[in-house]
C-alpha positions in Angstrom: -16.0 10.1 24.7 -19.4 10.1 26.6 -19.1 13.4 29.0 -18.9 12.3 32.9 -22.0 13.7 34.9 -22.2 13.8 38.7 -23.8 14.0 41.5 -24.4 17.6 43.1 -26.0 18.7 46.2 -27.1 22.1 46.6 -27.3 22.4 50.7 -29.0 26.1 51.5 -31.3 25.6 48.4 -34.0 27.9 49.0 -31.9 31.0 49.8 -30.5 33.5 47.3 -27.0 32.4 47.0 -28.6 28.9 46.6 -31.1 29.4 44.0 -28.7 31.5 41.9 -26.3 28.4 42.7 -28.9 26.0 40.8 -29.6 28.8 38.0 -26.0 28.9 37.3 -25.4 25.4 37.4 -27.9 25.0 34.8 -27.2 27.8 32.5 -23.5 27.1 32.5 -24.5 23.6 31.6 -22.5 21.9 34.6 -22.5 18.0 33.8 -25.4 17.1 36.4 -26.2 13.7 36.3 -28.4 14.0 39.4 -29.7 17.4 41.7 -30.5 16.9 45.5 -31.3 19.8 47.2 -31.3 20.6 51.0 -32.7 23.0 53.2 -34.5 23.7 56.9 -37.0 21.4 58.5 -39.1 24.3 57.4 -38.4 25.1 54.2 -38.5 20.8 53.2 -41.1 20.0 49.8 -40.4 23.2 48.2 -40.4 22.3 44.8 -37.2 23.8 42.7 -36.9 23.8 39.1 -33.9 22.6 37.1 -33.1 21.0 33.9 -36.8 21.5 33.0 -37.9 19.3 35.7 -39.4 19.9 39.3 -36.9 19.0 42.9 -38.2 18.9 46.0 -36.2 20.2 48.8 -35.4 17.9 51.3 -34.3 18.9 55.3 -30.9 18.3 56.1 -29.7 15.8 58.1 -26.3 13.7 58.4 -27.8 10.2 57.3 -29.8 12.1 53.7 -26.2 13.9 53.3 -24.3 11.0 52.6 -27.2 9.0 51.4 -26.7 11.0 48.2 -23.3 10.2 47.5 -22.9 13.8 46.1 -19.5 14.2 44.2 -20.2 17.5 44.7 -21.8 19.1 47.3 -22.1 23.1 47.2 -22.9 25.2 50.8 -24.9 28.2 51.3 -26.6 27.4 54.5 -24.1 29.8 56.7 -21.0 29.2 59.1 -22.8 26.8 61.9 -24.1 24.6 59.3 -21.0 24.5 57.2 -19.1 23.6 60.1 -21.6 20.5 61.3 -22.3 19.5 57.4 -19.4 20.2 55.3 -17.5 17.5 57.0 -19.9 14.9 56.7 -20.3 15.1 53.0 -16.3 15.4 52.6 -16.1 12.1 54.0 -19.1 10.4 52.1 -17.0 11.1 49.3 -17.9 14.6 48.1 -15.9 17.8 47.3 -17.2 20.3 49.2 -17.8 24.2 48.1 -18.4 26.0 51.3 -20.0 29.7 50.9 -19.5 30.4 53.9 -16.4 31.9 56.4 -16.6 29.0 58.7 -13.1 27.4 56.7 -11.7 30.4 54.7 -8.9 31.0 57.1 -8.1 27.7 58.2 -4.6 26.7 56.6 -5.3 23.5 55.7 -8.5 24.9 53.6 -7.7 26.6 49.9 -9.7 29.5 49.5 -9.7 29.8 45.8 -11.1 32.1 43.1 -10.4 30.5 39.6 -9.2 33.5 37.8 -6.9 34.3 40.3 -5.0 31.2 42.1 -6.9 27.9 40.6 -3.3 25.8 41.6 -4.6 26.6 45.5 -7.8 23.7 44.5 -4.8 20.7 44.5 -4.0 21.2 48.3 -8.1 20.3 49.5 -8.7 17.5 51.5 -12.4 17.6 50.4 -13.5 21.5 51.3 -12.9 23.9 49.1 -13.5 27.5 50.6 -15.4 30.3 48.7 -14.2 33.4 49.4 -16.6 36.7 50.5 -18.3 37.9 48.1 -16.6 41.3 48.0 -13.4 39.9 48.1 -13.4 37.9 44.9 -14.7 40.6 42.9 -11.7 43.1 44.5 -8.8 40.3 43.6 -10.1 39.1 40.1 -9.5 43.2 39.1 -6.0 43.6 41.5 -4.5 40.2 40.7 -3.2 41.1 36.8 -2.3 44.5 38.7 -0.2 43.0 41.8 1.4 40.4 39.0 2.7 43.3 37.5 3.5 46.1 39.8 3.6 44.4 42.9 1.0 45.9 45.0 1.7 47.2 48.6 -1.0 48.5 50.1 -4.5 48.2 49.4 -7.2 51.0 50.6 -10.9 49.9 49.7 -14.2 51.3 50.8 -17.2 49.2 50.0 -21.1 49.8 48.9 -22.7 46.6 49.8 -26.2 45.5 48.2 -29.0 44.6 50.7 -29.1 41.1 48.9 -25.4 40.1 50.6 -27.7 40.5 53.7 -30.4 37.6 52.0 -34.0 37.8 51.4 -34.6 39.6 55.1 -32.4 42.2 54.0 -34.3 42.9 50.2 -37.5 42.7 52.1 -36.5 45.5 54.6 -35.4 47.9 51.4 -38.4 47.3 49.8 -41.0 47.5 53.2 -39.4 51.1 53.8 -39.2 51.9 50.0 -43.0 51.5 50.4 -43.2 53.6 53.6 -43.9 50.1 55.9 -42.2 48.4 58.7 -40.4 45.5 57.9 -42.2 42.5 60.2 -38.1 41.1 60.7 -35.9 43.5 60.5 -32.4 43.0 59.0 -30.3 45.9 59.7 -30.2 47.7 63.0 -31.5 51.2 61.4 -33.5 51.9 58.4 -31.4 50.9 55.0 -33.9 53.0 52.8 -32.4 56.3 51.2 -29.4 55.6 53.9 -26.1 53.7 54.3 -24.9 51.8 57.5 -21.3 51.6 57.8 -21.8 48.3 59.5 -22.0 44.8 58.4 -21.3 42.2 60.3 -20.1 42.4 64.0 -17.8 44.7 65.1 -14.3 43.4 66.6 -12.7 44.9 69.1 -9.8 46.6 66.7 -13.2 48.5 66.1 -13.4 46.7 62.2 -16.1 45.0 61.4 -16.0 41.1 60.9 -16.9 42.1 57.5 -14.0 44.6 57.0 -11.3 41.7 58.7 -12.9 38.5 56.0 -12.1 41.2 53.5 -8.3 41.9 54.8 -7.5 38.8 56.2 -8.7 37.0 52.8 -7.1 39.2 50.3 -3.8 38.4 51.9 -4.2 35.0 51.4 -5.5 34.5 48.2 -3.2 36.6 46.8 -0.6 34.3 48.6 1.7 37.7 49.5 1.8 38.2 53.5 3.5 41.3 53.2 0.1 42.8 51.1 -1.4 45.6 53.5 -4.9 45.6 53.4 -7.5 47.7 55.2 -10.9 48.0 54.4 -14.5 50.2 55.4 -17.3 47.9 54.3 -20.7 50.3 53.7 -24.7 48.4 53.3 -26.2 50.5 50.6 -29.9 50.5 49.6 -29.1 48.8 46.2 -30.3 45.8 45.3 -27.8 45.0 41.7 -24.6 44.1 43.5 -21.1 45.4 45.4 -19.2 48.2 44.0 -15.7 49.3 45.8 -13.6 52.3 45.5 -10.2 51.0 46.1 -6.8 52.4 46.4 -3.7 50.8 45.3 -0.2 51.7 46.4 2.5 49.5 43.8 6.0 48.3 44.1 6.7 49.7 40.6 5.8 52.6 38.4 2.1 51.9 36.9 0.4 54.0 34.6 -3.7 54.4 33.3 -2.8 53.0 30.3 -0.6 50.1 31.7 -3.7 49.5 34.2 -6.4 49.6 31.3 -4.2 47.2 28.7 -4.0 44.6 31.5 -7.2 44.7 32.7 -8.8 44.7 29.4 -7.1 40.8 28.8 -7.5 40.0 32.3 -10.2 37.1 32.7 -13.4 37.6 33.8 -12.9 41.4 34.0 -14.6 43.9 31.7 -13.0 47.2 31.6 -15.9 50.2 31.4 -13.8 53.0 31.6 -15.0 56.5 29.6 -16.1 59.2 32.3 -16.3 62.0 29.3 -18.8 60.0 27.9 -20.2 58.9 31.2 -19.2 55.3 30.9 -18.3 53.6 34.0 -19.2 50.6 36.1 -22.4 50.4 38.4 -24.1 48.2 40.0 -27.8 48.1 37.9 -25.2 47.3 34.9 -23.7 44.2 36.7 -27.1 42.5 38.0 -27.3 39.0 36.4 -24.0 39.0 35.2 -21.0 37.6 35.8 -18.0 39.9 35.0 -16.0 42.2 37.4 -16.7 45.7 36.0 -13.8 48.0 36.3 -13.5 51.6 35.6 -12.6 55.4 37.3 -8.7 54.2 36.6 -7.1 57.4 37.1 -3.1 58.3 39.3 -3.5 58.9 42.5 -0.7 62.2 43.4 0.2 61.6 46.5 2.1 58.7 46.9 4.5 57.7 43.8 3.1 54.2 42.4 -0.6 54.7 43.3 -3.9 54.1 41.7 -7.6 54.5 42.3 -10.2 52.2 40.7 -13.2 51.1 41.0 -15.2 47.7 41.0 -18.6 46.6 40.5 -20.1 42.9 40.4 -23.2 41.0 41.2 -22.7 39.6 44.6 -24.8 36.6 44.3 -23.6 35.2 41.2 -19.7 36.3 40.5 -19.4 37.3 44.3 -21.2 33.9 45.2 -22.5 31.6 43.4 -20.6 31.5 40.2 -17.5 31.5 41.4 -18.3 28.4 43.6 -19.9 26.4 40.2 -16.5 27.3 38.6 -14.4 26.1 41.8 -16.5 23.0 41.2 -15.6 23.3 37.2 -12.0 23.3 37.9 -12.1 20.3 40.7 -14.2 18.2 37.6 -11.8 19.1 35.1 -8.4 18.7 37.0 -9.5 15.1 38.9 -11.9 13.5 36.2 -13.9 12.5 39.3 -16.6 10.2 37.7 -20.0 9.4 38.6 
């Protein structure tokens, strides 16, 4: 049986998430019969390489959106584009994988991570939400945990690499690494040698917008509205990806060993868990890859059915990227959309 190939468009091609979007495409061999690539007015004729062959980047508008009668059509272009875009190329036909927040809470939108509720992808009505990026690497580690000792309450502090901020964030790390001003600025104080317990807007619950994606997304991906969730989200000057200290408090009595044995079969987790030896997860480990890392599994004493852990994964691929091509993976494979 000949192998159906579609029709992708890559909208927000020329940023990070994007470009890692058309990497993993490629390396995970995603049937593309044809790649069409959008971006800014300004960033229109950049030439992108896939499948061994130049694309140039075209600017986005409505009419070249649904001229490509994308089957797919994957968003990293932020919130205000999503919201003017992702519609338009849901009803030329396309599935849409949005990156961004601007549909993660709406109701009628799944917000999926495959490992962790791939039934939510049968509700779409043509957008598909991807979660934020340290979200899906917190639930792909708690999910195999909260199946089996129903967790309660979940306590996580984040470390945040400069590259969930894009490329203006990287280049201010590496201006100040080098002693220099960065010429746009992304943070509002220096991130070298530092941390900014900021990201995002702050609400006025005094959380960051950042800190509420995280709660408010948890809870409904995990598909438990009685799951407590607060979070302190951290920018860190590290460029390899998130890691997260999280606390768990459980239902049911949960041991280390219980933890490790489940999380050791749980899919897409790798379990790096030997402090003697000094063997636990970090974020210069996880850079181009796309496992959660878990590790520092150890009782917490003060409350009866608690555990700390923490968690480690690239944000632009397995916190981005990735986990959109496999939303799209799962759509191709459950519809049998053709080309």
């Amino acid at each position: 049986m000949t192998e159906k190939r579609y029709t992708v468009a890559v909208v927000g091609a020329t940023g990070m998430v994007g470009r890692t979007m058309i990497q993993v495409l490629e390396e995970r061999r995603f049937p593309v019969r044809r790649l069409v690539l959008f971006a800014t007015a300004r960033s229109a004729g950049t030439m992108l390489r896939f499948g061994g062959a130049d694309i140039a980047v075209q600017a986005l508008t409505e009419d070249a959106l649904r001229n490509t009668r994308a089957q797919f059509a994957l968003f990293s272009a932020g919130a205000s584009v999503s919201r003017a875009f992702a519609p338009v190329a849901a009803s030329a036909g396309a599935v849409v994988v949005d990156n961004s927040s601007a549909f993660r809470m709406d109701p009628g939108v799944p917000l999926v991570v495959p490992e962790v509720n791939p039934q939510a992808i049968h509700r779409h009505g043509g957008i598909i939400a991807n979660p934020n990026c340290s979200t899906i690497q917190m639930v792909v580690a708690l999910k195999p945990l909260h199946d089996a000792f129903g967790i309660r309450r979940i306590v996580v502090s984040t470390y945040q690499s400069v590259t969930g901020a894009g490329q203006r964030g990287y280049d201010q790390l590496m201006a100040e690494v080098h002693g220099q001003t960065a010429p746009v600025p992304k943070f509002p104080h220096r991130i070298a040698f530092n941390c900014i317990p900021h990201i995002d807007t702050f609400e006025e619950n005094g959380y960051t917008r950042e800190e509420m994606k995280m709660m408010r997304e948890t809870v409904k991906i995990m598909g438990d509205p009685e799951l407590l969730v607060t979070a302190t989200c951290v920018r860190v000057p590290v460029t390899g990806g998130h890691s997260e200290s999280v606390n768990i408090e459980c239902a049911r009595a949960v041991s280390v060993d219980e933890a490790q044995m489940l999380l050791r079969r749980a899919p897409g987790v790798t379990l790096v868990d030997d402090p003697l030896r000094d063997c636990y997860p970090m974020p210069a480990d996880a850079a181009g890859r796309d496992q959660v890392f878990v590790g520092r599994i150890r009782r917490d004493p003060t409350v009866p059915n608690g555990l700390s852990l923490w968690i480690v994964a690239d944000n632009l691929r397995k916190g981005a990227a990735t986990n959109a091509v496999q939303i799209a993976e799962l759509v191709a494979a459950q519809t049998g959309t053709a080309a």
